[in-house]
N, C-alpha and C positions, 0 to 999 in steps of 0.2 A: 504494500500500500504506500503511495507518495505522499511524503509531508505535507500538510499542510499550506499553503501559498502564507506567506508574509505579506504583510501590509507595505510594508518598503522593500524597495527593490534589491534582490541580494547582491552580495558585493561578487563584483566581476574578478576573476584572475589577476590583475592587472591594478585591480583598486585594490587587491587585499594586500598583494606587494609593496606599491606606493605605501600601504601604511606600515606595513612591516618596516619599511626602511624608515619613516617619522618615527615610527617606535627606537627601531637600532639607534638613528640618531640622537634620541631623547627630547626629541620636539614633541611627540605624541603624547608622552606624561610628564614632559616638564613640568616648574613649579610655578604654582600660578598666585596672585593673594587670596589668603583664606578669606579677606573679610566681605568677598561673596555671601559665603553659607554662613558668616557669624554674625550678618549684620541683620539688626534691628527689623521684625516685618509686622505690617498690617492684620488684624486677627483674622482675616479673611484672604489675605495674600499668599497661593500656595505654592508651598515646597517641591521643585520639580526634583523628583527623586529616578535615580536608574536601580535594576536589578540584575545583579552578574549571582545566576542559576535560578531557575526558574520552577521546578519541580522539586519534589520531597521538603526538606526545610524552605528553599524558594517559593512553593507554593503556597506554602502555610505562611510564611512572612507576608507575601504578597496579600495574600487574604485579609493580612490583620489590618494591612496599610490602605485599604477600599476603604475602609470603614470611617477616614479621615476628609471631613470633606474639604481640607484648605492642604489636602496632599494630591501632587498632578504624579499619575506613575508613567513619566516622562520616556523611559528607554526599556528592554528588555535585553538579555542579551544570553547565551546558552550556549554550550558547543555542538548540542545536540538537536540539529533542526526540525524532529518531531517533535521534540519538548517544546520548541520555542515555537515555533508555529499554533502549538492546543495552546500556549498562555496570546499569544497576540488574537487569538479570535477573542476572549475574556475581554482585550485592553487593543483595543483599535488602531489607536489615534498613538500608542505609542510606539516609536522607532524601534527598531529589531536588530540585533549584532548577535555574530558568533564568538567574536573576540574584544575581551572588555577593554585591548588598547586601542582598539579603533573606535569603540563607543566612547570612551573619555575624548580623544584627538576627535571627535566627530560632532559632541554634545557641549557646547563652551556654555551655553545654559544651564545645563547640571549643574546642581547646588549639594546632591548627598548622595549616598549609594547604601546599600545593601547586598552584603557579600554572604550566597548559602549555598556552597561550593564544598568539595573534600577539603580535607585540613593542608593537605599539601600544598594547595593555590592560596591558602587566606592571605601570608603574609605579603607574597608577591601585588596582589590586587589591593589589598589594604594599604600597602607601602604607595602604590602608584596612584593614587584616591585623594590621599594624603598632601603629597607635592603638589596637586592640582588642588589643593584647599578644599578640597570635598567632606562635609559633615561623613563617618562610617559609621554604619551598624554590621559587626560582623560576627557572625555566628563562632559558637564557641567549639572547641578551644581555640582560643586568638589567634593559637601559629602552631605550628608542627613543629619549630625547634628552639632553645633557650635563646641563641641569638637572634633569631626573628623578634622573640620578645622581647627584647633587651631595645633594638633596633625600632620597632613598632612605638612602642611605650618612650621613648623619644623622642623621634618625630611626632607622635599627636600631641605630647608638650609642647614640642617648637610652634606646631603651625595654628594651636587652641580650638582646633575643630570640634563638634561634640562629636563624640565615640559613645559609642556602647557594644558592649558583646550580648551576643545572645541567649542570655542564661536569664529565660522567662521566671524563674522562680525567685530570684530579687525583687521582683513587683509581689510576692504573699504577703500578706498580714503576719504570718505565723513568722517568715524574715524577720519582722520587724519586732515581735514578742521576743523571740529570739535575742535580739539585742538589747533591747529593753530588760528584760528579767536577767539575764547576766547580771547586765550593767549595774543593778539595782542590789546584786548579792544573793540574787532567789537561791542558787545552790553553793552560793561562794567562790573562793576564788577556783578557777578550775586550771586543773593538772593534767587531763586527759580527755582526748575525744576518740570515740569509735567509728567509723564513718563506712555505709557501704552501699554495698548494690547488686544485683544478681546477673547485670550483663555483663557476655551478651548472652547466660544461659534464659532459658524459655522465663516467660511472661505472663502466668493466668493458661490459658490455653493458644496461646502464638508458639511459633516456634522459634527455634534458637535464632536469635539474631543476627547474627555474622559468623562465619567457622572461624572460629581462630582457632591456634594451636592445628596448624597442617603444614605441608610442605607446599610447597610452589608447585602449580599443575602445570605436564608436558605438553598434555596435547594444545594443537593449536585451533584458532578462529579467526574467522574474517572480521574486520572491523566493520559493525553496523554501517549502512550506507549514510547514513543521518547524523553520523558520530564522526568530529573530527577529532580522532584520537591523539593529535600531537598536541593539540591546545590542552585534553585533557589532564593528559599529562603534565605540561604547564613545566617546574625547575625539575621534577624528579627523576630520578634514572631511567633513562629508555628503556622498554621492555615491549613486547609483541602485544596487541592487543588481548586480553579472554575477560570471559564476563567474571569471574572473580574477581576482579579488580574492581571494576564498575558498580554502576549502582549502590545498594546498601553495603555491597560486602566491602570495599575498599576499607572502611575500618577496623577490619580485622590485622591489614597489613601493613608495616612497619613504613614503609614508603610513601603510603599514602594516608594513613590515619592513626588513633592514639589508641585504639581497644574502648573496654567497658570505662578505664579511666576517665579518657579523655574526653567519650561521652555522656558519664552522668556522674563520674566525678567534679567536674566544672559544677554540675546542680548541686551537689550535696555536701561540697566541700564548702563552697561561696557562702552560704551562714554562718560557718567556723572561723573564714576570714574576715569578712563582717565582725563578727562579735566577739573574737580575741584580736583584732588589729595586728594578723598576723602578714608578716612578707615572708623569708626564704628561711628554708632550714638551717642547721648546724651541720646536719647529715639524715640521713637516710638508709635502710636495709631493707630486706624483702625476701619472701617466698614466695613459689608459686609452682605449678605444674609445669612439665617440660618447655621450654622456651624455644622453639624454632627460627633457622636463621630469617627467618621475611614474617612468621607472624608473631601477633603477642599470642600468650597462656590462655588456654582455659581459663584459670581461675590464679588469684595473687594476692597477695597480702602486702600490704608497704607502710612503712613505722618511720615517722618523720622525728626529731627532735627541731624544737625552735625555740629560742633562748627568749629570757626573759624581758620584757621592754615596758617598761614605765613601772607604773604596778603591780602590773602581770607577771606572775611567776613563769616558768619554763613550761610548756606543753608537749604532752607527747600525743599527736595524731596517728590515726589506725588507721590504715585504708583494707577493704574488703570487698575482691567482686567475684562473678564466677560462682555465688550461691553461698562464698564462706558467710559464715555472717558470727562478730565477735563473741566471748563466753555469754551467757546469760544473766543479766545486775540482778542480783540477790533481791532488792526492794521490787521487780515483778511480781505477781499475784500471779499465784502458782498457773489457772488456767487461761492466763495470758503468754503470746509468743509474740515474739520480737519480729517486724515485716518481713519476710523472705524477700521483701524486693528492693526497697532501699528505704534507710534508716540513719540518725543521727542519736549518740547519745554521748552527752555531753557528764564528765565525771568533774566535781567539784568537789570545795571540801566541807561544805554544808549540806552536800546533796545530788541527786542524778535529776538530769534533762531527758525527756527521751523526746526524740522528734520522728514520725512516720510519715510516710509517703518520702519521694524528691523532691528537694530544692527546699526544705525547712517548712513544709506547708502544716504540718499539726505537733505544734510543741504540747506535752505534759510534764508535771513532776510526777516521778513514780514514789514509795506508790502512789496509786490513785487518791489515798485519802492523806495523803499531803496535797494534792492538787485542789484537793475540796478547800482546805481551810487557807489555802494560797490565797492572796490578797494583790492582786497583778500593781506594778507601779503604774504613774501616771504616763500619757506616752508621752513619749520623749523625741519620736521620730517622725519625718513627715509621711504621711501618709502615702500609696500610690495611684498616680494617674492611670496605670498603665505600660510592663513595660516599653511598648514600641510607644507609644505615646509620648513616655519620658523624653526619650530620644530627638521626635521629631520636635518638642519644645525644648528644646536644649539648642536643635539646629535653628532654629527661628528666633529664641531670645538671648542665647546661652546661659540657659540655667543650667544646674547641676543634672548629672546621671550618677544612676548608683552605680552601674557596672563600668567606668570609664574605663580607657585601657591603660590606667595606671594601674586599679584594681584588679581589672583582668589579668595585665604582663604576670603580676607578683600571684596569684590562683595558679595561669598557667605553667609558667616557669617550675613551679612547684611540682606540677603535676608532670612536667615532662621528666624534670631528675627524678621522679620513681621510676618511670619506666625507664630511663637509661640505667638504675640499678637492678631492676628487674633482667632486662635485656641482658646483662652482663654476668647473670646470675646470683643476683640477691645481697652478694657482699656488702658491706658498709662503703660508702661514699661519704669523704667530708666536703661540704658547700661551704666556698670563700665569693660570696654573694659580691662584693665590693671588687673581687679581681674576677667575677666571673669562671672559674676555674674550679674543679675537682681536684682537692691538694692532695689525695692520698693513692691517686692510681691517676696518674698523666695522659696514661694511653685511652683513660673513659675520656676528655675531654674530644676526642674525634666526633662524641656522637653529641657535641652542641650545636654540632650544622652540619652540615654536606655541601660538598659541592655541586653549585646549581648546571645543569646544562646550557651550555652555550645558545646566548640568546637571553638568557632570563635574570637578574639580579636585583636588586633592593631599592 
């Protein structure tokens, strides 16, 4: 069956060259002034926003942002011209691209973008968004690697654009409880957090969500006609097209994605940073099921140390995916069980937090009848509009976001050196945060980047 027709006319051989070469030049994403997207607008004057991926989290973003009526969804842009084509019927009137450097060199209107792309591409596209002054919202984890984040979380300082990542569960109430009863001493000061999650094993009655823990498959496939597979690829190591790469499963592979970490780690972790004002380890260790050279584990365990800062004593954070889920806190009520799907439980020295569901959405004190005679403090925090909402009032007045990518980098970054000690087989890693550097094993330091394929850089 043939793509769907676009609303504008596809680029010719010849026009995708010419831009290829604006690109190589760096005329196509040179830097442009941010105070475009950061200046003051009319309550009815709309945000013309682009979107680089358009299906799975692209389509769900795109959905939220209909819903805005002073937001124009300006661009589309996909590598894959039966995806983009089912979103341009949806959205008409807006321009269509396979490649998001010819949609920035093409769109000098764009004011913001929205990146929901594999992990692999985030930093590339968010870096290039960025130099163009363009407000980002980019799905999480920020970057695939410690120096992307490092790199990222920089540049959005320099140019003051509003960022956000896309860790929906920062906009919960229970977030906000969260930092509030801390902060107020509900369980004291705390020592310890257990944090987990059951991907990518089964979900209720889905099934397993990505194979990880496999080897790399031989046989070969044709590249979908509709798939430009070198764009997909984007900085990462060439390899032959197969649909294990593609679509959902790409996160199970070390090239292209971060495992059950890096996707619902970012939800469940982002409360614990929030509410102990935590940034980078001291180090880190790990277990996990066999470790393949191209995928993550089954399942893994990773044990953060982070030093003390202001008041706050030292924490030791747990991470748990893959079904483990940490020992059982004595103060449960015997015929209660801890979420098999993901969970937060916060250890204090007045008491336990427990939080159910992702991303911090139902805080309690256990037991239960300490919860009863709980006495919640006053709030303390502002409420939410929304997260994508936040975002696009951030791009239009520059108010604050909760997930900025300062926030994000120091989540992310975190979350990449477990899997680089995972990866390496569980040892202890010390993190010298200030020199960037793994000081106890020199030769882990390889894996804070790779080198990109010729053609792609920062």
């Amino acid at each position: 069956m043939d793509p769907a027709p676009l609303p504008s006319a596809p680029l010719t051989r010849r026009q995708f060259v010419q831009a290829g070469a604006l690109v190589a030049a760096g005329l196509a994403v040179g830097p442009r002034s941010a105070a475009g997207a950061a200046r003051k607008r009319g309550p009815n004057e709309k945000l013309r926003v682009g979107f680089v991926g358009v299906s799975g989290r692209g389509g769900s973003n795109l959905g939220e942002f209909t819903q805005f009526t002073d937001v124009s969804i300006h661009a589309l842009c996909d590598v894959d011209s039966a995806i983009l084509g089912e979103a341009a019927k949806k959205f008409p009137d807006a321009k269509c691209y396979r490649d998001f450097r010819v949609m920035f060199a093409s769109e000098p209107e764009l004011e913001a973008v929205v990146i929901s792309v594999p992990d692999h591409n985030h930093a590339v596209i968010t870096m290039a968004a960025l130099k163009r002054g363009l407000g980002v919202y980019c799905e999480k984890p920020l970057t695939h690697t410690i120096h992307e984040a490092r790199a990222i979380a920089a540049a959005a300082r320099e140019t003051g654009v509003a960022t956000q990542m896309g860790n929906q569960g920062m906009e919960f109430e229970g977030n906000r409880l969260i930092n509030e009863w801390i902060s107020a001493g509900a369980i004291g000061r705390v020592r310890e957090v257990h944090v987990w999650s059951d991907r990518p094993s089964t979900r209720g009655k889905l099934p397993v969500k990505w194979p990880q823990g496999t080897a790399r498959p031989t046989d070969s496939h044709a590249v979908p006609p509709t798939l430009d597979w070198d764009l997909w690829l984007g900085p990462a190591p060439y390899r032959p097209y197969h649909p294990e790469w593609a679509k959902f499963k790409w996160r199970a592979w070390w090239d292209f994605g971060t495992g059950g970490l890096g996707d619902m780690g970012v939800h469940n972790l982002a409360p614990v940073f929030s509410a102990l004002d935590l940034t980078a380890p001291t180090s880190v260790h790990a277990s996990s099921t066999p470790v393949f050279p191209e995928t993550c584990p089954l399942a893994s365990s990773i044990h953060y140390d982070f030093p003390a800062h202001g008041k706050r004593p030292p924490v030791k954070v747990h991470w748990y995916d893959g079904g483990i889920l940490p020992e059982r806190p004595d103060e449960l009520e015997d015929e209660r069980t801890l979420n098999p799907e993901d969970g937060i439980l916060f250890v204090g020295d007045g008491g336990k937090l427990l939080v159910e569901g992702w991303g911090g959405r139902s805080p309690r004190l256990i037991p239960e009848a300490r919860m009863r005679d709980f006495r919640p403090p006053a709030r303390s925090l502002p409420r939410s509009v929304g997260h994508h909402r936040e975002w696009v009032d951030a791009c239009k007045t520059g108010s604050a976001t909760r997930s900025n990518f300062d926030f994000a980098s120091n989540l992310t970054e975190s979350l990449l050196l477990g899997l680089i000690c995972v990866r390496l087989g569980g040892g202890k890693l010390r993190w010298d945060r200030d020199g960037m550097r793994i000081t106890n094993q020199p030769a882990a330091n390889e894996l804070l980047h790779y080198p990109y394929r010729p053609g792609w850089s920062l």
